[in-house]
C-alpha positions as CSV (number, residue, x, y, z in Angstrom):
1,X,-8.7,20.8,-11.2
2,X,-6.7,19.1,-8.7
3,X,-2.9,20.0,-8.4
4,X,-1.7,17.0,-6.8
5,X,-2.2,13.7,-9.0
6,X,-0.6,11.2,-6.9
7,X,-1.4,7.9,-8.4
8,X,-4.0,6.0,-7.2
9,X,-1.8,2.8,-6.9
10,X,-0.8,0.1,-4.2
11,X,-2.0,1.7,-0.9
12,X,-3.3,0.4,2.3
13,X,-6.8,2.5,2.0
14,X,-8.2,-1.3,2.4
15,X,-7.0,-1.0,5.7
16,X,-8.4,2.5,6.7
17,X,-11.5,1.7,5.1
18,X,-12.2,-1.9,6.6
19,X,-11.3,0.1,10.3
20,X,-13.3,3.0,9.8
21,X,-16.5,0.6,8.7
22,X,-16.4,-2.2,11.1
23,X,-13.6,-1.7,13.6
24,X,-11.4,-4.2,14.9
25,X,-10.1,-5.1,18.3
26,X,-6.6,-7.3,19.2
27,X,-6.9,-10.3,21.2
28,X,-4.8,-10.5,24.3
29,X,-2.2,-13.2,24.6
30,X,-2.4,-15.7,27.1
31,X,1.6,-14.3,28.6
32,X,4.0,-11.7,27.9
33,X,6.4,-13.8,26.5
34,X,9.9,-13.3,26.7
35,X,10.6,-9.2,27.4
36,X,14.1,-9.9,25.5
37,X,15.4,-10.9,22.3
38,X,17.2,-13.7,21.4
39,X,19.3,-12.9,18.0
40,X,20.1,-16.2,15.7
41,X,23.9,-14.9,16.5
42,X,24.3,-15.6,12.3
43,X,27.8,-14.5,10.7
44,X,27.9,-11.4,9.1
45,X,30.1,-8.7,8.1
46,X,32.0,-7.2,11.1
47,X,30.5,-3.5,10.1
48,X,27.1,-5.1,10.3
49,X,27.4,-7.3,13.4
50,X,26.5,-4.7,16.0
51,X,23.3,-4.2,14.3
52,X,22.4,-8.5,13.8
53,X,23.6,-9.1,17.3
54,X,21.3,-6.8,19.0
55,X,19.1,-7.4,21.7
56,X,15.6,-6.0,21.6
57,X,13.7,-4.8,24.8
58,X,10.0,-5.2,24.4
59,X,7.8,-3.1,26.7
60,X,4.2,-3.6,27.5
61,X,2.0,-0.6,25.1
62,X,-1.7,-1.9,26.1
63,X,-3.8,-4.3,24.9
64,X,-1.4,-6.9,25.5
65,X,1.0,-6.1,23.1
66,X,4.6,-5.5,23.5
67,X,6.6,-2.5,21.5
68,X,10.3,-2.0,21.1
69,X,13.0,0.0,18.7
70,X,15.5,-2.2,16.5
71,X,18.0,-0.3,15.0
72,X,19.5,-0.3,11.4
73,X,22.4,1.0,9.1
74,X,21.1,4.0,6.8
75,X,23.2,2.8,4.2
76,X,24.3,-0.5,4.3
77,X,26.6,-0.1,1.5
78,X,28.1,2.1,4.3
79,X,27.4,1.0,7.7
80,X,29.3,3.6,9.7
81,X,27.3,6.5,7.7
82,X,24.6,6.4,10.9
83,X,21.5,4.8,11.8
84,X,17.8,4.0,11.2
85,X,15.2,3.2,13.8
86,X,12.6,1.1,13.1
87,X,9.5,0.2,15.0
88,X,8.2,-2.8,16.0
89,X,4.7,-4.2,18.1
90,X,4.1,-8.2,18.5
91,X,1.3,-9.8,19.9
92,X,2.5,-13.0,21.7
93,X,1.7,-16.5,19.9
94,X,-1.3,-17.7,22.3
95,X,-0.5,-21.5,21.7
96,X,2.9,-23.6,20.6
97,X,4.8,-21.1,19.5
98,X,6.5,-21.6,15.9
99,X,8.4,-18.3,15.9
100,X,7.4,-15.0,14.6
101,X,5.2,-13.7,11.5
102,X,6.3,-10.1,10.5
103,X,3.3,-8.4,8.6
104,X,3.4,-5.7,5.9
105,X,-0.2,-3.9,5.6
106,X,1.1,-2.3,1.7
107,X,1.3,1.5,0.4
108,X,4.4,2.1,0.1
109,X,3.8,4.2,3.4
110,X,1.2,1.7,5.1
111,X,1.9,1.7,8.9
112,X,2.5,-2.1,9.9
113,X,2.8,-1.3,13.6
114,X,-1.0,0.6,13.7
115,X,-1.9,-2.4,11.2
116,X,-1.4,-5.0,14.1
117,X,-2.1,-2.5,17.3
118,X,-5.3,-1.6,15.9
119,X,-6.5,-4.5,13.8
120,X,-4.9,-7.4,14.8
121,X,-7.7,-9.5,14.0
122,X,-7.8,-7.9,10.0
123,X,-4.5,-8.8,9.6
124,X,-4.6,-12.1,10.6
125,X,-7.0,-14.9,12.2
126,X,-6.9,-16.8,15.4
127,X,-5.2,-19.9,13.9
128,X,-2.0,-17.4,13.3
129,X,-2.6,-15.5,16.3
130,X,-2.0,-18.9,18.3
131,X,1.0,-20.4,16.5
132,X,3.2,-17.5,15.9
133,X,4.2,-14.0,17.5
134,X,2.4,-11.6,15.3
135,X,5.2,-8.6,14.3
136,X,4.4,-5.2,13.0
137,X,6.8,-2.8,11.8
138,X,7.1,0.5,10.2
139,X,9.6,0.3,7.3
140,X,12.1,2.9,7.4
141,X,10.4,6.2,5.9
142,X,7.3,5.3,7.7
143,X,5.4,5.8,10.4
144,X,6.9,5.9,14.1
145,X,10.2,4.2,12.3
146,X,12.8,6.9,11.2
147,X,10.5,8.7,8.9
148,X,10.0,11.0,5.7
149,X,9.0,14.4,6.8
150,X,8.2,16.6,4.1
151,X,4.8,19.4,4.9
152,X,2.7,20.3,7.4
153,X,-1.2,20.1,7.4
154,X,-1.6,23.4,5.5
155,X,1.0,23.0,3.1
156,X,-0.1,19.1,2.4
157,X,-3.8,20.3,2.1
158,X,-2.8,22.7,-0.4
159,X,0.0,19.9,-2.4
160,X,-3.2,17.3,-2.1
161,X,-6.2,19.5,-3.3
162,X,-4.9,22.9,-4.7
163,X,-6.7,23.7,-7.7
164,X,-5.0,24.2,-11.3
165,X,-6.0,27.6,-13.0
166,X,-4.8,26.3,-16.6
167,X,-6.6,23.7,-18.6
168,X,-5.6,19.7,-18.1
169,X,-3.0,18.6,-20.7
170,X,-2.1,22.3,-21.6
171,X,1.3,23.4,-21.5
172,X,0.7,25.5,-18.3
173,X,-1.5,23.2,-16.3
174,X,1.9,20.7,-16.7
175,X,4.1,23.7,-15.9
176,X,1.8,24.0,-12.2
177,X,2.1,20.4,-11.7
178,X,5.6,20.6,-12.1
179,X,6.5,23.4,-10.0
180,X,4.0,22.1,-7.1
181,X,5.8,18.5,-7.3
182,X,9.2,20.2,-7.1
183,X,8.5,22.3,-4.6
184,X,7.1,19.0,-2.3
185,X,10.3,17.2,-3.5
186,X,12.5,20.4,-2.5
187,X,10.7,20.3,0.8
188,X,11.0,16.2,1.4
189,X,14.6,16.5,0.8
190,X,14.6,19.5,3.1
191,X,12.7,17.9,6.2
192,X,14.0,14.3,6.0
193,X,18.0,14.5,5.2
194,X,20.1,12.0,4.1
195,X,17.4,9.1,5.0
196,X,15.3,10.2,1.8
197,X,17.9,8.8,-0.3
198,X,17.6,5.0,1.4
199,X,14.0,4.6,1.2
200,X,14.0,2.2,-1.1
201,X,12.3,-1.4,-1.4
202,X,16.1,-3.1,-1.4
203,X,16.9,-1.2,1.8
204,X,14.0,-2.1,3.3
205,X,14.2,-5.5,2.2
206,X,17.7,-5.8,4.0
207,X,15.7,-4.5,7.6
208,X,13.4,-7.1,6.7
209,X,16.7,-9.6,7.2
210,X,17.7,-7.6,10.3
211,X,14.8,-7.5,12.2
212,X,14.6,-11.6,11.1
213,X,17.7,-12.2,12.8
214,X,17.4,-10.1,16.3
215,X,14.1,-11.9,16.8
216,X,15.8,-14.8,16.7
217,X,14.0,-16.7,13.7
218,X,16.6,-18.9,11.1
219,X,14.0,-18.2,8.4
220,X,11.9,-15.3,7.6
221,X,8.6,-16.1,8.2
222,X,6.2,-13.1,6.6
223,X,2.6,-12.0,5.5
224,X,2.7,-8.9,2.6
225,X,-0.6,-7.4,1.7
226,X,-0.5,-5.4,-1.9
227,X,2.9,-3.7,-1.6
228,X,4.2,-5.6,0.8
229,X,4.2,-8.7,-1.5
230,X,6.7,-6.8,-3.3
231,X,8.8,-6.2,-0.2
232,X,8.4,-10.0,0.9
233,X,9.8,-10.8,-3.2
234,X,12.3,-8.8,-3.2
235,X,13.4,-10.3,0.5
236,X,13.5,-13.5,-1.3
237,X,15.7,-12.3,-4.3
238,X,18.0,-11.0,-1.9
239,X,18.2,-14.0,0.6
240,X,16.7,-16.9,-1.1
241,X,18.4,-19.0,1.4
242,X,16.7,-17.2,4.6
243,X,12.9,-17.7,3.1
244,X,10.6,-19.3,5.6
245,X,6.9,-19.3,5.0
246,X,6.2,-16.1,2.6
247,X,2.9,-15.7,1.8
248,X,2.2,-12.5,-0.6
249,X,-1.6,-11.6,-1.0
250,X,-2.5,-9.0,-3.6
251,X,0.5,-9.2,-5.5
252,X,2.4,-6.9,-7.4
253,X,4.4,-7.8,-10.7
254,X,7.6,-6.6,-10.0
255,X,8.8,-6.1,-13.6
256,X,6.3,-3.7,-14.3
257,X,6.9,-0.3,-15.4
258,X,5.9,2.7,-13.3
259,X,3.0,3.3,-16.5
260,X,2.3,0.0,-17.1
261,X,1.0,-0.2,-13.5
262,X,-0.8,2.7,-13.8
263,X,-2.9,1.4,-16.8
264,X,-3.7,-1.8,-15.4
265,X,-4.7,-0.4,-12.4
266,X,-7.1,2.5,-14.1
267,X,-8.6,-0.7,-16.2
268,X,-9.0,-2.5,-12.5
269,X,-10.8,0.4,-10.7
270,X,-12.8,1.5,-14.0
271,X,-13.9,-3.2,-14.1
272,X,-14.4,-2.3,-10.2
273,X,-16.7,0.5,-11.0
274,X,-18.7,-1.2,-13.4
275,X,-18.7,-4.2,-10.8
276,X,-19.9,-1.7,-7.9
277,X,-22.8,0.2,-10.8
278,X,-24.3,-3.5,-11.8
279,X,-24.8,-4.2,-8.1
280,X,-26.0,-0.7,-7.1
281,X,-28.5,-0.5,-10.0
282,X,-30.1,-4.0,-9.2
283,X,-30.7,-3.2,-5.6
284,X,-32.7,-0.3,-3.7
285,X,-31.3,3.6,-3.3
286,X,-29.3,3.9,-6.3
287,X,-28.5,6.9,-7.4
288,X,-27.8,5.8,-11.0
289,X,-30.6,5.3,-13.4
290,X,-30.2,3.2,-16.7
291,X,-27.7,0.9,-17.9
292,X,-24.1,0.2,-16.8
293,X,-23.0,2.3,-19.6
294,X,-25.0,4.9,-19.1
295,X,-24.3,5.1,-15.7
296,X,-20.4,5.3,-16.1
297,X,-20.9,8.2,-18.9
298,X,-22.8,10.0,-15.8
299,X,-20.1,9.4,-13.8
300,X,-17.5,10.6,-16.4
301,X,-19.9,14.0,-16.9
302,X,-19.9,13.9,-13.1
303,X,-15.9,13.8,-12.9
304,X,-15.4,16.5,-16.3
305,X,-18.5,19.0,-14.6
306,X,-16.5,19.1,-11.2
307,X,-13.2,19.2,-13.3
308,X,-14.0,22.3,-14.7
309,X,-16.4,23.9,-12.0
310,X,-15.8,23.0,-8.4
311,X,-18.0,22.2,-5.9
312,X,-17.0,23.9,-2.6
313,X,-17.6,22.1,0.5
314,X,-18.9,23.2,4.3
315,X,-14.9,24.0,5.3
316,X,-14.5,26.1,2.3
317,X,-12.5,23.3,0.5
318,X,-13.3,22.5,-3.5
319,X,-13.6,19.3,-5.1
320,X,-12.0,19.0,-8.0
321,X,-11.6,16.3,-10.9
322,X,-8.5,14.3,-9.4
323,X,-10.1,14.6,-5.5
324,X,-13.5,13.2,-6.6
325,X,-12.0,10.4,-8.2
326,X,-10.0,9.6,-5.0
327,X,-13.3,9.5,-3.4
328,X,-14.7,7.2,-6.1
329,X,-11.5,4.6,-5.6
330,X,-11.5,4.7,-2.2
331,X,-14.3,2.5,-1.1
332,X,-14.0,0.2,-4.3
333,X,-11.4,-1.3,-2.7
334,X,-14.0,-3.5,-0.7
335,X,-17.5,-4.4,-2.1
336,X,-18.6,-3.9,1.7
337,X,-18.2,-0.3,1.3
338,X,-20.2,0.1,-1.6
339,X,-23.1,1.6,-0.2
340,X,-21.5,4.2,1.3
341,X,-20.2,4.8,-2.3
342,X,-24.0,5.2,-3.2
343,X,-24.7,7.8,-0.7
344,X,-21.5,9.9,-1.7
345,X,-22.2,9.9,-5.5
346,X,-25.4,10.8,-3.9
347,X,-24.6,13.8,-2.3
348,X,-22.1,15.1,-5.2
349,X,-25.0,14.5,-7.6
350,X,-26.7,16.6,-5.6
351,X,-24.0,19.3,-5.2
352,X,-22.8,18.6,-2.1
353,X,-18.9,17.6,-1.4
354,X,-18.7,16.8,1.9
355,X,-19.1,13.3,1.1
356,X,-16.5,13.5,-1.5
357,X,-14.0,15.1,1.1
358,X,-14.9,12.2,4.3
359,X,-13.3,9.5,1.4
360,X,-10.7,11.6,-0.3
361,X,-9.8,12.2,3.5
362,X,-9.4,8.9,4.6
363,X,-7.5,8.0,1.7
364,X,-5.2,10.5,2.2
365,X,-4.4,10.3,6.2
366,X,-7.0,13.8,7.1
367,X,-9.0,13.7,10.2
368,X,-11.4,16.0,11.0
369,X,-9.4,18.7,12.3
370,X,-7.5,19.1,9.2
371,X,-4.4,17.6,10.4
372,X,-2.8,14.6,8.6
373,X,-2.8,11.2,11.3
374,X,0.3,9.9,9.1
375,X,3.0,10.5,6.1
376,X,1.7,8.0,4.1
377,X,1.7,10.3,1.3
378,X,5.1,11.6,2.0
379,X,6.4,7.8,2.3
380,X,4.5,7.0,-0.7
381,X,6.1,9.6,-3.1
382,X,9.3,8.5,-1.8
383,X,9.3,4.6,-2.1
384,X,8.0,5.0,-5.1
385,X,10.5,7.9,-6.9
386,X,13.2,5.4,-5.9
387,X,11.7,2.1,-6.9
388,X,10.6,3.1,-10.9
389,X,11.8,4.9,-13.5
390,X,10.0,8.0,-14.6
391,X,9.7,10.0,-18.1
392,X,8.3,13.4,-17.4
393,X,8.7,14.7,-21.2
394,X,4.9,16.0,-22.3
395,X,5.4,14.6,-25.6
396,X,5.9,11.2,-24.3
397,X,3.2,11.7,-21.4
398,X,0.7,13.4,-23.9
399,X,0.7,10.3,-25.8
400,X,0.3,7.6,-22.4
401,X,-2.5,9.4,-21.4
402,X,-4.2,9.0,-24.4
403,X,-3.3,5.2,-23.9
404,X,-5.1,5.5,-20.7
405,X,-7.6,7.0,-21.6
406,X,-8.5,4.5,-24.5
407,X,-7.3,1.7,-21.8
408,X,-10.0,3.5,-19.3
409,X,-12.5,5.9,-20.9
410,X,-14.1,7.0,-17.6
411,X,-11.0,7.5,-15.4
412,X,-8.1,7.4,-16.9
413,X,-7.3,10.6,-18.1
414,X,-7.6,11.5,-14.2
415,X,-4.7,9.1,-13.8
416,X,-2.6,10.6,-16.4
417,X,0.6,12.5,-16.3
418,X,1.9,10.3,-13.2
419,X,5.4,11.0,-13.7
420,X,5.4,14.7,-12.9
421,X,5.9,14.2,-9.4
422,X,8.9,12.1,-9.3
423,X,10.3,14.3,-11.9
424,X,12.2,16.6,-9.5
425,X,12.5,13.8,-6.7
426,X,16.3,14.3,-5.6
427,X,17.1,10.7,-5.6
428,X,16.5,8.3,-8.9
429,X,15.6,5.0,-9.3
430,X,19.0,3.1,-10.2
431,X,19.1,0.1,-12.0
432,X,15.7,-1.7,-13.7
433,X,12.4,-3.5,-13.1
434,X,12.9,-7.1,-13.5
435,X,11.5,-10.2,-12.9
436,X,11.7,-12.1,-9.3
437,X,12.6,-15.9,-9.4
438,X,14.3,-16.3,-6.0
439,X,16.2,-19.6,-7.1
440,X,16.3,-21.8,-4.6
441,X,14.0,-20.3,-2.0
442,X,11.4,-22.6,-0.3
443,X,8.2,-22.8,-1.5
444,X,6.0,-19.2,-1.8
445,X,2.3,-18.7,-2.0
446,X,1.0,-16.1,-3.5
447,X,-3.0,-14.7,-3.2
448,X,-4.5,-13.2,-5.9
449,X,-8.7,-12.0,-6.2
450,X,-9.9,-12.0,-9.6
451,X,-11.3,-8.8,-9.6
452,X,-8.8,-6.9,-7.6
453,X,-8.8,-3.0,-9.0
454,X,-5.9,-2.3,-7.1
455,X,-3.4,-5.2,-7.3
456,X,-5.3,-6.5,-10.6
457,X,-5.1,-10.2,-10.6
458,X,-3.1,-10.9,-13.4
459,X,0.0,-9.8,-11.5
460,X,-0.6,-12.5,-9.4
461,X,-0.6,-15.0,-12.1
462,X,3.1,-13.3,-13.4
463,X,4.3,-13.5,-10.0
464,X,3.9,-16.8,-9.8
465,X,4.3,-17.4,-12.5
466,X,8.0,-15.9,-12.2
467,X,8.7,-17.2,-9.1
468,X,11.0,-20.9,-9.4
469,X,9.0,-22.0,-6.5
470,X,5.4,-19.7,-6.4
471,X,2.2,-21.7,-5.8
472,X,-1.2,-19.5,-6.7
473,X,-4.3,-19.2,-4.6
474,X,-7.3,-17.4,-6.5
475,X,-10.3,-15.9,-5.2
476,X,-13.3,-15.4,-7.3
477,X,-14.6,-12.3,-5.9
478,X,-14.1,-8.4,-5.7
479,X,-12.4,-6.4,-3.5
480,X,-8.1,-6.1,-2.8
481,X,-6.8,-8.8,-1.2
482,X,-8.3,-12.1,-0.2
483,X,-6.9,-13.8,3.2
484,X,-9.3,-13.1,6.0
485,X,-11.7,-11.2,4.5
486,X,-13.3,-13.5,1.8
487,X,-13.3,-17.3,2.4
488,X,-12.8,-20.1,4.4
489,X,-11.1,-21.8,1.2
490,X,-8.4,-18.7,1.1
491,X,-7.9,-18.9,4.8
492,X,-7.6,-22.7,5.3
493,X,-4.5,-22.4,2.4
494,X,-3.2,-19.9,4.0
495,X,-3.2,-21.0,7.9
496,X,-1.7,-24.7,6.6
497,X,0.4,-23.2,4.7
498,X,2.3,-20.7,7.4
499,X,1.5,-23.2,10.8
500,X,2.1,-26.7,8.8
501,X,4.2,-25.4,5.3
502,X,1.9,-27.2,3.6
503,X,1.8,-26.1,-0.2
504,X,-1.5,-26.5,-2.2
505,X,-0.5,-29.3,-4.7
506,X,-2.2,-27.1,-7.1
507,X,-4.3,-23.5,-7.2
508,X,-7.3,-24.3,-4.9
509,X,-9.5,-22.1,-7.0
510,X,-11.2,-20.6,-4.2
């Protein structure tokens, strides 16, 4: 059994997985645009003003793209207790400028500046590309920005895919979890300092304002995939007044509880699973015989037989229950993927786990040498410890999994016992999960794909719905997240919607 069990929740794998299958190159603008920042020169606290009135200096870093550094408070309730640096790459508007897009790829953890320096064309299409300067960032804790450190390779291959000796749900195989996730949390709080405790989505949130103002735009103009729809929400709870063009695709209902996200997300990926086994057993090469149900009872066997006996790989590594069903999430998050999804149940059928490891892998940031190319799971855990509340009593976890596991027959119970590893964290979640309205911010689109396992699509209706001024775009279709990778109906919203803020009059219904 896996030690780790670090939810499966709202990642950028869609990214990773969408790069590592097709590959995406940037465009090159048609200038280098201006090599200095303008700031809007806004009023604002005299202990925050050195930070708004910045200027940035961008620097060619290839492809023509342009990278700087902006600086921020660590704590902006306290200003003078030192600084953040936060990462930035653009890609010059090719046509009449409007101002600049800033782009959030999701996680928590998900690398905005790689989004847009390696896939500039995933994250957004050539209408975008012409009319505004395309801006990734890191948010603090991330990436190249002033970031969560917390293992190296060894230790995080050990904290990802250690194996339990006692048996899941016992009292000892919780009293391993534990110690494992306090020991990473020990470590985190070790490595990273006094920026572990700032991490959160209203911190980064106020950067997003920063980084608005130094680039010299009145109004936040901003594209949030998964996650980041609950960044660009909470930017417009904060400043309602300072909301441009927000569009959130993939949403994320920001009242929800740190379990009740975890349910509806094991009921996506198990609807996305049946979705993937319909498709696989009408076509050629599947490795599934039967019905859907039948098929998914193979796959639970599959996930229980691995659970309780490993399967070692070439590199010595063993699959476990809770890596296997990484590997089984992974690719679901884009029905282009599923037949690689076929060839690794495949293999594990079969007894191999190599397969099983390349996905598990990806998900997690490995590359072949073993190393980890990111701290996406370091950022993850802490984003998330500071952003929900967490109940780590086994009586009160013994029952939710058995919720989940009703809620999910195949692959819940492998998403159980969540709130282990922010048990220890050393900084809580203050205050609660509520709705966002944003009164009196300008009109907000929000993208939602009906069957979505990973942002399931109902929070996109609650978002909306919540919002005083959200407008809905549905796609009928699998996969997580909609704009530029499904239809022209999706894009078309979209691109009117950010170059000529024009609002769908009602949900297009693509």
């Amino acid at each position: 059994m896996n030690r780790n069990i670090r939810a499966i929740s709202v990642t950028a794998a869609a990214l990773a997985l969408a790069l590592a299958l097709s590959g995406c190159a940037s465009w090159f603008a048609k200038d280098a645009g201006p090599t200095e920042s303008t700031p809007t020169g806004e009023q604002v606290t005299n202990d925050l003003d050195p930070y708004y009135s910045q200027v940035l200096q961008w620097a060619d870093c290839g492809d023509g793209l342009q990278c700087t550094d902006a600086t921020a408070p660590l704590d902006y309730s306290d200003p003078a207790a030192g600084d953040v640096s936060l990462a930035l790459v653009r890609h010059v508007a090719t046509g009449d400028r409007i101002g600049s897009l800033l782009v959030n790829p999701g996680g928590p953890g998900g690398s905005g500046y790689d989004f847009i320096k390696d896939s500039l064309d995933y994250a957004t299409d050539a209408t975008l590309q012409a009319s505004f300067d395309v801006v990734g960032f890191d948010p603090r804790g991330v990436g190249r920005s002033s970031a969560v450190s917390c293992y190296d390779s060894a230790d995080m291959d050990e904290y990802l895919y250690g194996l339990t000796t006692a048996e899941r749900g016992t009292d000892a195989w919780i009293a391993e979890l534990a110690a494992s996730s306090k020991a990473f949390a020990a470590a985190c709080a070790d490595q990273t300092g006094p920026l572990l405790g700032t991490v959160d989505t209203k911190s980064a949130a106020r950067d997003l304002d920063l980084l608005r103002a130094v680039l010299g735009d009145t109004h936040l103009n901003y594209l949030g995939y998964s996650y980041g729809t609950f960044l660009g929400a909470t930017y417009a709870e904060l400043f309602p007044e300072k909301v441009g063009r927000l569009v959130l695709d993939g949403a994320v209902d920001p009242s929800t509880s740190n379990f009740e996200v975890t349910k509806t997300q094991a009921v996506g990926f198990e609807n996305a699973l049946r979705a993937y086994l319909t498709d696989c057993l009408a076509g050629q090469d599947c490795p599934f015989r039967g019905t859907v149900d039948s098929a998914m009872a193979t796959i639970g066997a599959l996930l229980d037989s691995v659970d309780a006996s490993p399967i070692t790989a070439a590199d010595g590594r063993q699959l476990g229950g809770n890596a296997l069903l990484t590997a089984i999430i992974y690719p679901l998050y884009q029905a282009t993927a599923w037949p690689q999804l076929s060839v690794m149940f495949d293999a594990v059928l079969h007894g191999s786990a190599d397969a099983a490891f390349q996905f598990a892998d990806a998900y997690n940031g490995r590359d072949d040498n073993g190393d980890y190319i990111d701290n996406s799971t370091e950022a993850f855990m802490a984003v998330n410890c500071m952003d929900y509340a967490y109940n780590a009593d086994p009586t009160a976890m013994r029952a939710q999994a058995a919720e989940l596991e009703a809620a999910a027959p195949v692959i819940g119970k492998f998403m159980s016992f969540g709130d282990i590893g922010c048990a220890d964290w050393p900084h809580k979640f203050t205050g609660e999960r509520a709705e966002i309205h944003a009164a009196g911010a300008a009109p907000i689109l929000v993208v939602g794909t009906t069957n979505d396992p990973a942002t399931p699509y109902v929070w996109a209706q609650q978002l909306a719905e919540q919002l005083d001024s959200g407008s809905l775009v549905t796609y009928t279709g699998e996969g997580h997240t909609a704009y530029n990778k499904s239809n022209s109906c999706v894009n078309d919203a979209v691109d009117s919607y950010l170059v000529d803020g024009i609002v769908p009059a009602s949900d297009p219904q693509c």
